[in-house]
N, C-alpha and C positions, 0 to 999 in steps of 0.2 A: 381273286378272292378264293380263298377257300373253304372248305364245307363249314366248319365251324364257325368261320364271318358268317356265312350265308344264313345257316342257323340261328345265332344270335340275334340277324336283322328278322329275320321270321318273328323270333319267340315275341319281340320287340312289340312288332304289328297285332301280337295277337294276345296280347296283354298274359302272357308268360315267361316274363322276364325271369322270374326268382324260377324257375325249374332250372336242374343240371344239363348238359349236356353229356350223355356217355356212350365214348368208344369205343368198340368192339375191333379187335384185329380183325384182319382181310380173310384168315382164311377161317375163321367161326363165321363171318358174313357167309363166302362163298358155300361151308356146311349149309345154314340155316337154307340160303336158297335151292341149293341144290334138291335137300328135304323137299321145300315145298314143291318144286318144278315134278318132282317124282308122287309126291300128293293129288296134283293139279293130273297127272299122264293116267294116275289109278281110276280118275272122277272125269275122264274124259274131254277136259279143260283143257285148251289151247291158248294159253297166253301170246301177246304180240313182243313181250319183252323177254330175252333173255337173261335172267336176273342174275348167273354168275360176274357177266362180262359187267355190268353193272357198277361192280365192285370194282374194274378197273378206275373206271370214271371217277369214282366216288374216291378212290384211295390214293389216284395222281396229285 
């Protein structure tokens, strides 16, 4: 399954079916995170996830 099946079955169960689903390339993802992780390091903020690698997951 991929992320987009996955999604779909989501929207499904959560009665947002009529919304779009929109794709963002890997490496505007990995920007965005990065941004934040460097956000989260200014505020002291220790996340448990590394949200670049993330994007591997999500983008396989």
């Amino acid at each position: 399954m991929d992320w987009n099946e996955m999604l779909t079955i989501m929207k499904k169960s959560m009665n947002y079916a009529d919304k779009k689903i929109k794709n963002i390339p890997k490496f505007l993802f990995n920007l965005g995170t990065k941004s934040m992780l460097k956000q989260q390091k200014k505020h002291g903020i220790e996340g448990g996830l590394y949200m670049p690698k993330l994007g591997d997951i999500q983008y396989s």
